[in-house]
Rosetta silent file (secondary structure, phi, psi, omega in degrees, C-alpha in Angstrom):
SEQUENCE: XXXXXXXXXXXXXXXXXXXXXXXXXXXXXXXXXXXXXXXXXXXXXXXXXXXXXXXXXXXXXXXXXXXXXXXXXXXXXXXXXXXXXXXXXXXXXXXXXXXXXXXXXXXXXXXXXXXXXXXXXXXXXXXXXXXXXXXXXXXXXXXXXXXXXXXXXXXXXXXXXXXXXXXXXXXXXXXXXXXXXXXXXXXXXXXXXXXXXXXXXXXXXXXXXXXXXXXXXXXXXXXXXXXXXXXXXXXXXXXXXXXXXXXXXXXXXXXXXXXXXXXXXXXXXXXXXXXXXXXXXXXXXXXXXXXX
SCORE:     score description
SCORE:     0.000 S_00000001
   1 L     0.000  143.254  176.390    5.574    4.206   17.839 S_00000001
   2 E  -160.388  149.763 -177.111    2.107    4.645   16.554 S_00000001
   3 E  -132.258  135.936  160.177   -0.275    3.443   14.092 S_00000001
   4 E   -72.223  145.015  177.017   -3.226    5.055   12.655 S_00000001
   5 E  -149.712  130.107  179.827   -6.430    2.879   12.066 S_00000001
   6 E  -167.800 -168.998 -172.361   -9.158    3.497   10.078 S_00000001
   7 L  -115.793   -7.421  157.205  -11.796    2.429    7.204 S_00000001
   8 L  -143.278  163.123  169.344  -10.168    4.678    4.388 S_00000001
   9 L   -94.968   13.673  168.395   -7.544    6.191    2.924 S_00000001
  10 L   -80.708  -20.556  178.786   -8.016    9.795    2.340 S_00000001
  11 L  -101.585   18.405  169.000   -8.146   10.800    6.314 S_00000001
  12 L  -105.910  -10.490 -160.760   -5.080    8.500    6.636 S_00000001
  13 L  -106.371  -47.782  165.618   -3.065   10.045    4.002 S_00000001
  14 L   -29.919  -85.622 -158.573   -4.297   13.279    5.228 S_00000001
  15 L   -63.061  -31.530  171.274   -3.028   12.920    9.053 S_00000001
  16 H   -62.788  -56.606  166.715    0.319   11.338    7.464 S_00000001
  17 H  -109.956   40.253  159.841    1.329   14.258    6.014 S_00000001
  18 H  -116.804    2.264  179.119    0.711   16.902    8.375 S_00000001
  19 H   -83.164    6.701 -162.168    1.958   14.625   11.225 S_00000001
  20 L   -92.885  -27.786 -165.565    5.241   14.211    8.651 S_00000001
  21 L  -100.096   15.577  154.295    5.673   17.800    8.918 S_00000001
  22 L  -100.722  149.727  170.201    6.740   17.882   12.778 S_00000001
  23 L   -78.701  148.261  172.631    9.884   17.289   14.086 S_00000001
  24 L    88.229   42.488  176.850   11.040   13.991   15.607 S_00000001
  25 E  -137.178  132.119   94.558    8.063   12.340   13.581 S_00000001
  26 E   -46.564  125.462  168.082    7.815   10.150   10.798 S_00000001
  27 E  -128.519   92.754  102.902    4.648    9.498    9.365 S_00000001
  28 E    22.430  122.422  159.191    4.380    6.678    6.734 S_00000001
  29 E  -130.942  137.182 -157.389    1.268    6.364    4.379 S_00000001
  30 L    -8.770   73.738  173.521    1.026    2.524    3.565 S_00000001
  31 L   -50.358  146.400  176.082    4.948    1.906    3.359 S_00000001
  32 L   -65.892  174.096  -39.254    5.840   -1.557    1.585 S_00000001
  33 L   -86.241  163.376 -167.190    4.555   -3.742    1.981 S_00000001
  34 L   -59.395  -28.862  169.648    1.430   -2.578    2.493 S_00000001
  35 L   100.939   26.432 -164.903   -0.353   -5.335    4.132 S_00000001
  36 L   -78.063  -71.523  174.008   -2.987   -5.326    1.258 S_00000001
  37 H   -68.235  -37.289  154.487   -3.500   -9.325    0.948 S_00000001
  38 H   -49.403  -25.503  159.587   -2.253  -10.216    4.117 S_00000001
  39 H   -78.713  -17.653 -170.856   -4.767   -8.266    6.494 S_00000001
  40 H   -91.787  -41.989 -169.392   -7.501  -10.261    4.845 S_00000001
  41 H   -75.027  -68.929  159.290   -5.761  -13.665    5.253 S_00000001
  42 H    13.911 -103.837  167.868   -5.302  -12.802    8.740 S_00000001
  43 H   -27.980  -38.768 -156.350   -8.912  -12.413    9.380 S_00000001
  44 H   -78.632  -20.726 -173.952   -9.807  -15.000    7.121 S_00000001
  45 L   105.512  -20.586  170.699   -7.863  -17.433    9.108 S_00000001
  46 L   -66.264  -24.629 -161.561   -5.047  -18.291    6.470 S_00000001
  47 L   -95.130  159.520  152.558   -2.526  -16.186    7.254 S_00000001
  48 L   -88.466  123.848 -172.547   -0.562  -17.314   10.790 S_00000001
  49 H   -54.301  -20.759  173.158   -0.085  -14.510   13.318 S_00000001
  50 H   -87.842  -22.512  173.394    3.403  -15.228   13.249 S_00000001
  51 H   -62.938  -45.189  153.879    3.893  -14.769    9.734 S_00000001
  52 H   -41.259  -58.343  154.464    2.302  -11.211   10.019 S_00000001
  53 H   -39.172  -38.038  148.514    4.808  -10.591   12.814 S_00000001
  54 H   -48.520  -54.939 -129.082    7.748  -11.511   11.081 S_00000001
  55 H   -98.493  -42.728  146.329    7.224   -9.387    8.291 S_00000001
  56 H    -2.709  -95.034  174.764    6.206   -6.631   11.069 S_00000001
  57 H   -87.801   29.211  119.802    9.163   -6.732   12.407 S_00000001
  58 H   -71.513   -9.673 -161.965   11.556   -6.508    9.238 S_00000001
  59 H  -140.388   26.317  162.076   10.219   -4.030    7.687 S_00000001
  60 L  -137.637  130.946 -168.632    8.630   -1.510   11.054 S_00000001
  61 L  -126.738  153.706  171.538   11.134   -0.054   13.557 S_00000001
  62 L   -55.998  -31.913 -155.535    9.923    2.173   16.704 S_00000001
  63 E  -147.805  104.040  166.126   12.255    4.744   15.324 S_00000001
  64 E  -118.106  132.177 -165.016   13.749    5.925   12.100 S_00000001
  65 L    81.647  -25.746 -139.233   16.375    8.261   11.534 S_00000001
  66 L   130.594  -34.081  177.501   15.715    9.162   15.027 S_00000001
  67 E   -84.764  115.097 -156.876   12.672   10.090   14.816 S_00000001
  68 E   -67.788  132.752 -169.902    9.644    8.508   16.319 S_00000001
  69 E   -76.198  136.009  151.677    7.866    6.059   13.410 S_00000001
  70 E  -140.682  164.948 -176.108    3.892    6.054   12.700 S_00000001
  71 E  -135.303  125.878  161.481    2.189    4.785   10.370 S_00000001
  72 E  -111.869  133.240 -177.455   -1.166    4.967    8.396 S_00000001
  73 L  -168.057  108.061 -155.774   -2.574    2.634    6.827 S_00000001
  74 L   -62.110   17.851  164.376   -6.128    1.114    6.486 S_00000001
  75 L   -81.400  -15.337  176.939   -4.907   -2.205    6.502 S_00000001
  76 H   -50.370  -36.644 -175.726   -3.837   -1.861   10.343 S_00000001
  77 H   -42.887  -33.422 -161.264   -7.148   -2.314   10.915 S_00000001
  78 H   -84.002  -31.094 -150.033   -7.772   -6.101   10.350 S_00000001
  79 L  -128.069   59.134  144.202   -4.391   -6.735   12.431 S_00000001
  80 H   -41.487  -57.462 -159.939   -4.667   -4.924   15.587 S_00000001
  81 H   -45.065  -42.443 -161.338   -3.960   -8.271   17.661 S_00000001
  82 H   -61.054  -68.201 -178.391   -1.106   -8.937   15.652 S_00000001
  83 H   -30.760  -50.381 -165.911    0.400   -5.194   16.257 S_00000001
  84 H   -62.790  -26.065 -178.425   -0.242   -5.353   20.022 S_00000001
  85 H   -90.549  -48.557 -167.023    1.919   -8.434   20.281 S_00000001
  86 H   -81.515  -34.871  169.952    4.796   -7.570   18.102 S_00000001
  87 L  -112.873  104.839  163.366    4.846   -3.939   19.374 S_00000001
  88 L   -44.602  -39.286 -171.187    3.876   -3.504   22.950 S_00000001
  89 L  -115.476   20.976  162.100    4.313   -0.053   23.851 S_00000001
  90 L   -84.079  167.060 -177.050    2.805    1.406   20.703 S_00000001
  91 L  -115.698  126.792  174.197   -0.085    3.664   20.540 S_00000001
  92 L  -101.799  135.943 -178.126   -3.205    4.114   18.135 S_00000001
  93 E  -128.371  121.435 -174.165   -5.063    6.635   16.891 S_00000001
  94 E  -107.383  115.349 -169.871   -8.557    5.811   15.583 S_00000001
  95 E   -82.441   86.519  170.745   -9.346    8.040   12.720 S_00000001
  96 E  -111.201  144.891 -175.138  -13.265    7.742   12.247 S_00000001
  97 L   -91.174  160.621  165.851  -15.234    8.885    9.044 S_00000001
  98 L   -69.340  101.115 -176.316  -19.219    9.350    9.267 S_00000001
  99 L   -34.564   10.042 -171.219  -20.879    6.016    7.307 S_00000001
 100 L  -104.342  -54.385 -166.653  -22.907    8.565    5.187 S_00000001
 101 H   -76.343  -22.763  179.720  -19.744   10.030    3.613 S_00000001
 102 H   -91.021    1.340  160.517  -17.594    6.819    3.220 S_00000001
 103 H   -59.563  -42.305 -179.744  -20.573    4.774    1.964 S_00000001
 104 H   -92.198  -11.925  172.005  -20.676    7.328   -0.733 S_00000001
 105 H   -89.369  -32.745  166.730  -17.189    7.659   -1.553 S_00000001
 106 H  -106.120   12.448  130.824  -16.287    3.997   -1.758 S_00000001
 107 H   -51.107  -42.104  171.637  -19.426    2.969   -3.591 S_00000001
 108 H   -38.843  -78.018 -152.395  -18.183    6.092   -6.072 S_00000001
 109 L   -83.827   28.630  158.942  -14.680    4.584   -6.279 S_00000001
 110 L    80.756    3.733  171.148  -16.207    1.388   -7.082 S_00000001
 111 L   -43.256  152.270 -168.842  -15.447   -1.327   -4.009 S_00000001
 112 L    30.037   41.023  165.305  -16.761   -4.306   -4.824 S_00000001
 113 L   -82.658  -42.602 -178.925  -17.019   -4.250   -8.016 S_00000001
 114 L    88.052   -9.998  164.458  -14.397   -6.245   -9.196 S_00000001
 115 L  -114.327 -164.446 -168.590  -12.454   -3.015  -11.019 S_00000001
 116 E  -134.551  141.393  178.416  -11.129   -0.353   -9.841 S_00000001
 117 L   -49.088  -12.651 -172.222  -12.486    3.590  -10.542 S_00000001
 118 L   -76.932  -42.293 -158.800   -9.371    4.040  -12.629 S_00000001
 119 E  -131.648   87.027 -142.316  -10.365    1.231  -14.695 S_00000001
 120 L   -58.679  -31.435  175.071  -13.265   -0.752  -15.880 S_00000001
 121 L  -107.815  155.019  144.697  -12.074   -4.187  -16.065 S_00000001
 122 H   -27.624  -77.687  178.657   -9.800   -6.548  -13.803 S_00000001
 123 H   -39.256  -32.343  178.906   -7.955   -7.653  -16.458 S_00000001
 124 H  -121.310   32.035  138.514   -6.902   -3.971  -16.971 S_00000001
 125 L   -21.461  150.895  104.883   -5.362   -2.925  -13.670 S_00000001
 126 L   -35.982  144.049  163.188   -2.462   -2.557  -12.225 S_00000001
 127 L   -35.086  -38.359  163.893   -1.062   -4.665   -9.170 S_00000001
 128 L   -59.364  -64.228 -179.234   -1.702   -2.449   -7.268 S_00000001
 129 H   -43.994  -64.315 -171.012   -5.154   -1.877   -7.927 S_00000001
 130 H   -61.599  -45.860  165.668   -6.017   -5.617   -8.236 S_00000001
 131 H   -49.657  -55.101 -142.178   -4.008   -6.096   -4.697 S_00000001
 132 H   -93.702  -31.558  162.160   -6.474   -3.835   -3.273 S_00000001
 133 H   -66.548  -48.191  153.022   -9.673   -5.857   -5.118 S_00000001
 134 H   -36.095  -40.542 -176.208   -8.364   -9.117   -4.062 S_00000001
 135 L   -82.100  -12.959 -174.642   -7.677   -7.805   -0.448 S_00000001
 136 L   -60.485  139.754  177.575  -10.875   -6.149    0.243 S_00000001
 137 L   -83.524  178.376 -132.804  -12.410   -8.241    3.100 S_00000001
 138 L  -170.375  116.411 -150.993  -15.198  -10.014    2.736 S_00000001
 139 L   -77.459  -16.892 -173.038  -18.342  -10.567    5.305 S_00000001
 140 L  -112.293  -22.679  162.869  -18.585  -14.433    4.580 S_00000001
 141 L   -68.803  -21.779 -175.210  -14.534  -15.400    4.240 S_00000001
 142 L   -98.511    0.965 -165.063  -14.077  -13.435    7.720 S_00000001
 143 L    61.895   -4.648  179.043  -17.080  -15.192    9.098 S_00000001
 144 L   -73.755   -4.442  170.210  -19.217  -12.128   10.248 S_00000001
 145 L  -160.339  163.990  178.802  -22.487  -13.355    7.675 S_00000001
 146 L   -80.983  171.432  157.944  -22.905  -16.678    5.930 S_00000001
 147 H   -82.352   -5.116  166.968  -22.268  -16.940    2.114 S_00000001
 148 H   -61.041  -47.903 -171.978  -25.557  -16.907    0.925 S_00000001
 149 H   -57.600  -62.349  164.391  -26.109  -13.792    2.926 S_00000001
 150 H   -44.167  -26.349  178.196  -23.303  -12.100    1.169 S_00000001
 151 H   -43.321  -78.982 -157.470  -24.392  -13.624   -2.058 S_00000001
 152 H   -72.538   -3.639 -172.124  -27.078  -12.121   -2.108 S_00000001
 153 L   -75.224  116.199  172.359  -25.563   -8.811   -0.472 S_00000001
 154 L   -92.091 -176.728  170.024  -25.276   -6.002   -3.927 S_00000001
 155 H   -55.674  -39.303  177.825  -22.260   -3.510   -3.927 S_00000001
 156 H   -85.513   -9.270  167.325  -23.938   -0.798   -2.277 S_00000001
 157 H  -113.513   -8.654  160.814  -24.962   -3.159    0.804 S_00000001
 158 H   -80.285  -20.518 -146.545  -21.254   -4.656    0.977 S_00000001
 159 H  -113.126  -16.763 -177.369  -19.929   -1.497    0.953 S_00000001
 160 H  -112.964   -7.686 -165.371  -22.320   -0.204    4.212 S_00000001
 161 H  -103.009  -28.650  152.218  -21.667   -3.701    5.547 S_00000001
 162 H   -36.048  -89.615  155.775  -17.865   -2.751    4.957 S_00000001
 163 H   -15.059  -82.181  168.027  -18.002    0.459    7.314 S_00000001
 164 H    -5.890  -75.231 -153.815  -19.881   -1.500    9.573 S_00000001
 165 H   -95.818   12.547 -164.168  -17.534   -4.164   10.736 S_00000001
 166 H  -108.419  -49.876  170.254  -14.041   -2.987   10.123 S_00000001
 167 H   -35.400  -50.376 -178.566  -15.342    0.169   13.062 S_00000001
 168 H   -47.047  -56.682 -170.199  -16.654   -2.447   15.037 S_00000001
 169 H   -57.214  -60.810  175.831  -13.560   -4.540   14.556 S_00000001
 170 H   -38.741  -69.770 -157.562  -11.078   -1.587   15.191 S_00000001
 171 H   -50.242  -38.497 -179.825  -13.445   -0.650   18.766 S_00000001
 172 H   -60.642  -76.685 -164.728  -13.205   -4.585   20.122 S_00000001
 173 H   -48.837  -53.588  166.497   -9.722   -5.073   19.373 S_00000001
 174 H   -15.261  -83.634 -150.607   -8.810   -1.322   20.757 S_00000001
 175 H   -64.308  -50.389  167.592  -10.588   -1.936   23.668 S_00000001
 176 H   -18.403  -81.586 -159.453   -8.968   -5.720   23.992 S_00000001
 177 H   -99.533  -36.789  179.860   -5.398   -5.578   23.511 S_00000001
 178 H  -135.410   48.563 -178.873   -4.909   -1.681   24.007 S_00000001
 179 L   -53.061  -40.339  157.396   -7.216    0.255   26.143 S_00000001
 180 L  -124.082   56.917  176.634   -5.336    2.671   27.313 S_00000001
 181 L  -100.701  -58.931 -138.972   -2.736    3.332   24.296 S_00000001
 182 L  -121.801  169.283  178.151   -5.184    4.966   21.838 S_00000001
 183 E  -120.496  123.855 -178.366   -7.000    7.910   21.055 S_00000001
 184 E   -86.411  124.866 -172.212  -10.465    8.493   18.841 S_00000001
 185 E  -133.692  127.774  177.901  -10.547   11.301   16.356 S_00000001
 186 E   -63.084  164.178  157.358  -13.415   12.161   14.220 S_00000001
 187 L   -84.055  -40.445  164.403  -12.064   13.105   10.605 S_00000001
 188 L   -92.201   36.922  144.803  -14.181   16.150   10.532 S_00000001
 189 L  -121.743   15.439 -113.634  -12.719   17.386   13.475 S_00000001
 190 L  -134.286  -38.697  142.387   -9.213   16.147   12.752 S_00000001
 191 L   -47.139  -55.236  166.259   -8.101   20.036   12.422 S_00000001
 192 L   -54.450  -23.241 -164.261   -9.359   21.170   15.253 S_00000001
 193 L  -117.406   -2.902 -150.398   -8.545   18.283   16.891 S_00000001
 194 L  -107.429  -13.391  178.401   -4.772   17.061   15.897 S_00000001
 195 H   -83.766  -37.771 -175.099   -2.739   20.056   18.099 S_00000001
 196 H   -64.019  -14.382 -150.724   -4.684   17.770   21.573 S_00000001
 197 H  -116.054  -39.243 -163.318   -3.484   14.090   19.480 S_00000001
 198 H   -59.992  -67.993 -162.804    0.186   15.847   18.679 S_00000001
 199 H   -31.102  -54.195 -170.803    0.538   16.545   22.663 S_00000001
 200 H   -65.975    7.937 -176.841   -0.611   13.170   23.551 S_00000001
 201 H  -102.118  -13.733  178.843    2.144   11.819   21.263 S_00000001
 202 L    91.114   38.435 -155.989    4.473   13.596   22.915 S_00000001
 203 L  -117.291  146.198  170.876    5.509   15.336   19.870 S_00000001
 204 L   -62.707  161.518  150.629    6.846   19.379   19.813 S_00000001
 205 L   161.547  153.606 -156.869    5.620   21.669   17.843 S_00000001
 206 L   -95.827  -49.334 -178.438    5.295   25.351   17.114 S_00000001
 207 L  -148.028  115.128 -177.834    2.087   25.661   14.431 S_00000001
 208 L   -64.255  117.530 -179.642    0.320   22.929   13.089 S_00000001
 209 L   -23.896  129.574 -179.840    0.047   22.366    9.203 S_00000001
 210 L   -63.448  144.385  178.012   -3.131   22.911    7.744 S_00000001
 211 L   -77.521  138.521  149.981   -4.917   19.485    6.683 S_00000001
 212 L  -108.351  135.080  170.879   -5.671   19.045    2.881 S_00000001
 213 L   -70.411  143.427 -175.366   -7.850   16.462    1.706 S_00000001
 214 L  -133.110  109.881  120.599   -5.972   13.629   -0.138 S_00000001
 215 L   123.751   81.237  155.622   -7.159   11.238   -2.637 S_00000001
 216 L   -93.070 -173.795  174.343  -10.063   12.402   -3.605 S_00000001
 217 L   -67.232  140.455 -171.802  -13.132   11.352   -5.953 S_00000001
 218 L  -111.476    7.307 -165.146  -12.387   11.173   -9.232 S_00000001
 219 L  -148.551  159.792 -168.499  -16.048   10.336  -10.042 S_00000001
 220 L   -93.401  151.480 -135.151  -18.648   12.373   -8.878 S_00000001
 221 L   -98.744  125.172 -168.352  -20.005   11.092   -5.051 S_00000001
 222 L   -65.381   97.558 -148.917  -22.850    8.882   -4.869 S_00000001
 223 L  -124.470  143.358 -175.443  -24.512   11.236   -1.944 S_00000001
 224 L   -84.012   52.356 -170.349  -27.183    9.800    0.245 S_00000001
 225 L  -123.498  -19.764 -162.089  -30.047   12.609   -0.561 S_00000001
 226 L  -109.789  -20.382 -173.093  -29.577   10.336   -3.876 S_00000001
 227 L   -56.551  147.030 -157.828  -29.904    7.178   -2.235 S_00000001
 228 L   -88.205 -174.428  166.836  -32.645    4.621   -3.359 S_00000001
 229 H   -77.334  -29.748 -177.432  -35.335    3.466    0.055 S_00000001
 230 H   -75.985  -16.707  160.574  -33.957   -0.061   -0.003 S_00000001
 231 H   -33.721  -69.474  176.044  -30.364    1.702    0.132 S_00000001
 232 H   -56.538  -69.663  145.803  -31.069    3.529    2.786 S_00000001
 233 H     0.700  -64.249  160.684  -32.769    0.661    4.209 S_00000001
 234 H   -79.326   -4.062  174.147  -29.228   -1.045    4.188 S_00000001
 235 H   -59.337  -41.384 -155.461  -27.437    1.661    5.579 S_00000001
 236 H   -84.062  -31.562 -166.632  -29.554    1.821    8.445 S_00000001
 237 H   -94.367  -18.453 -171.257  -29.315   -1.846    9.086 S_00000001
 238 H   -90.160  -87.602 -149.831  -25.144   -2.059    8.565 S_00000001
 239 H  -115.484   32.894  153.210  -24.325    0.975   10.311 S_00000001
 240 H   -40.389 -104.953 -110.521  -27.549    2.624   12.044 S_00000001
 241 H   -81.824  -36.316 -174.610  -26.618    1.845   15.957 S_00000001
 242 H   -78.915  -17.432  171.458  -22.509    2.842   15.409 S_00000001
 243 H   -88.296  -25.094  172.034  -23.800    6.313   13.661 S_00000001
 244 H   -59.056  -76.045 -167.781  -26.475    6.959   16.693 S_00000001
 245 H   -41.168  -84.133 -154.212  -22.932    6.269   18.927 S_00000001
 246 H   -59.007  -37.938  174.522  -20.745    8.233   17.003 S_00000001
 247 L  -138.906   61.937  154.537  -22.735   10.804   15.278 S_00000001
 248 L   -32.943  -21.410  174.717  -25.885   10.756   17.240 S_00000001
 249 L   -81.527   -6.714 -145.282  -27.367   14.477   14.914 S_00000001
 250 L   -87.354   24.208 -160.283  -27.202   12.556   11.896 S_00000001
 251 E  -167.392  134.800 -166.910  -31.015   11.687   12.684 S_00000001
 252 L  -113.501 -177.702 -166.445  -33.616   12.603   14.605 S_00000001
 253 L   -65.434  -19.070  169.411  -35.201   10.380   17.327 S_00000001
 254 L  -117.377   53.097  157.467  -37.784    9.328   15.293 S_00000001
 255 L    96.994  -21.518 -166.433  -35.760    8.279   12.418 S_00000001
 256 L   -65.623  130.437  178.110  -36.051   11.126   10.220 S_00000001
 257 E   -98.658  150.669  163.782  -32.680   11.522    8.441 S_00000001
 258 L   -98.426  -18.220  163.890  -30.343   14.782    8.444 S_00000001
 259 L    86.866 -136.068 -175.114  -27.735   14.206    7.172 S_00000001
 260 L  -160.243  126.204  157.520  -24.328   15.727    8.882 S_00000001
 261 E  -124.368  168.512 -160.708  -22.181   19.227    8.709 S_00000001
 262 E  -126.355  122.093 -179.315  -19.436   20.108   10.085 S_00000001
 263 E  -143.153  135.584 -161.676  -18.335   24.055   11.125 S_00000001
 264 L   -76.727   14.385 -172.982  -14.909   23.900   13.301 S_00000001
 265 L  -116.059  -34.794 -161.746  -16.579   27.239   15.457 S_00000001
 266 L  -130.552  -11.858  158.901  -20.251   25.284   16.383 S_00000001
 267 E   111.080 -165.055  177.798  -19.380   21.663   16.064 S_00000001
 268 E   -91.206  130.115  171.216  -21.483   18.970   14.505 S_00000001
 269 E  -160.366  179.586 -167.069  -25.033   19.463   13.673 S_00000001
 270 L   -65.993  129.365 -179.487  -28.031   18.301   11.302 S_00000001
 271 L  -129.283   96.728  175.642  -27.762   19.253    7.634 S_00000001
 272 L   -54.783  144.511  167.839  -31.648   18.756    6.115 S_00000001
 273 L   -93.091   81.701 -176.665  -31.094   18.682    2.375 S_00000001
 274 L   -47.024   -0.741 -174.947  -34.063   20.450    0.882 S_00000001
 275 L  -108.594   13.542 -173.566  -33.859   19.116   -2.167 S_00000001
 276 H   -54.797  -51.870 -172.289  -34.070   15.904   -0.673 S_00000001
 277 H   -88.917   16.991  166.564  -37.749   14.592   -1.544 S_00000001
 278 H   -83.525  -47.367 -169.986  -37.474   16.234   -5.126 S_00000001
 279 H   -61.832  -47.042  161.365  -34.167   13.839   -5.887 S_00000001
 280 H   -25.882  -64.623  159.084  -36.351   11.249   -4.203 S_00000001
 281 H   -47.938  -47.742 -178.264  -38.934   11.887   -6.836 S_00000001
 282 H   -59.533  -95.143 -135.193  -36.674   11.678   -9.973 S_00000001
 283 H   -33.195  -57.571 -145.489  -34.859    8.792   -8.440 S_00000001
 284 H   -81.803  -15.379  176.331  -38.377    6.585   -8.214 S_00000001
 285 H   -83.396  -65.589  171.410  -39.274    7.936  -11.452 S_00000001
 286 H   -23.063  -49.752 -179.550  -35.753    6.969  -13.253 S_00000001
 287 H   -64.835  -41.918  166.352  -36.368    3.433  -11.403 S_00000001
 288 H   -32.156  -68.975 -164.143  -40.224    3.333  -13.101 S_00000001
 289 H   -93.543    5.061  162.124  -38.960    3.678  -16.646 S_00000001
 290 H   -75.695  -57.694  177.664  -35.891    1.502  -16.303 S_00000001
 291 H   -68.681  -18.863  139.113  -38.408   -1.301  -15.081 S_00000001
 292 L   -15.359    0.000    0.000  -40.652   -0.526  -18.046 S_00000001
């Protein structure tokens, strides 16, 4: 049995269906129910570890059809403890994205907001959608900042504050309850890197599917070469010290940012934008004649 953990769903959705397309695997991408309000209450303290565990175990088996189950689904995340207790001998695989690109894709798709990118209002949602606004956690109901701090906290610094602690959260609990059941996979490696994750699952196979990106932007991606200085400024303060761990290029030692590329032949390395202090200029000009 194994569950994917992570901070979004497009590399979970991904890795679901090309691990779906080996044999003696299931792969699940958030099967009912999804765990959308209930990972929050968890955390928040409302929820009881046993009710999460019940519901666990009606509706997740080790095995279906035959086949060994996993599952992705970024709600695993909040309830590692819970998992570790109800399944013992499962295994995790921690899918992590770089805080530059999911900062810009789930400010883009509108986290914390109170809508959803499909839709401009609350009121005109779906359940679904509105499950997933209600469920988003929250830095002062989970206790990691007071509420004033969050108060005062805009969308674009909940949203780097977001990244932040649900990594964090994943690496303690990992490290806790299952140190040595899981395995860490960048997402931009996650080709390159998913025939080494299949072995360790024990699973056959003759040629692994290519990954497609899944659920992409539907809005065009808030990119940080676009970013304002106090922006950056929260970026740096949320999830500076976990991108020097993770992605140590995406900077240089004295601060200058580089931004990140990816080439599956040469690895990870520094991507300068050049057009960086021109968008800078427009941006500070755009901000001038708004505050006019």
């Amino acid at each position: 049995m194994f569950f994917i953990v992570s901070t979004g769903r497009s590399g979970t959705m991904t890795i679901a269906r090309v691990l779906s397309s080996i044999n003696g695997c299931v792969c699940l991408h958030e099967p009912s129910p999804e765990l959308i309000l209930e990972s929050s209450e968890y955390r928040y303290g409302k929820l009881s570890k046993e009710k999460i565990k019940e519901l666990l175990l009606n509706t997740r088996k080790p095995f279906a059809n035959g086949s060994v189950y996993c599952e992705s689904n970024q709600t695993l995340s909040l309830i590692i403890p819970v998992l570790a207790e109800t399944f013992p001998e499962a295994r995790y695989i921690w899918l992590i994205r770089n805080g530059l690109d999911v900062v810009a894709s789930i400010y883009q798709k509108q986290w914390y907001s109170g809508h959803s990118e499909n839709h401009d209002s609350y009121e005109d949602c779906p359940p679904i959608e509105k499950a997933w606004i209600d469920g988003r956690i929250r830095g002062d109901l989970c206790g990691d900042m007071s509420s004033d701090k969050w108060a005062r906290l805009d969308r674009f610094g909940r949203c780097c504050w977001y990244w932040s602690y649900v990594n964090r959260l994943i690496e303690a609990d990992l490290n806790k309850y299952v140190a040595a059941r899981y395995k860490i996979i960048r997402l931009e490696e996650m080709e390159m890197e998913l025939a080494r994750v299949i072995r360790w699952m024990g699973l056959k196979y003759a040629v692994v599917q290519k990954s497609v990106r899944h659920n992409v932007a539907k809005r065009k991606l808030y990119l940080w070469t676009c970013w304002t200085d106090k922006e950056r400024s929260l970026f740096e303060h949320f999830c500076g010290r976990l991108m020097d761990r993770f992605y140590p290029l995406w900077r240089t030692s004295n601060g200058e940012w580089k931004g990140l590329r990816y080439d599956s032949r040469s690895g990870f390395f520094p991507r300068f934008n050049s057009n960086y202090k021109f968008v800078k200029r427009v941006n500070r000009l755009l901000a001038r004649n708004k505050s006019s």
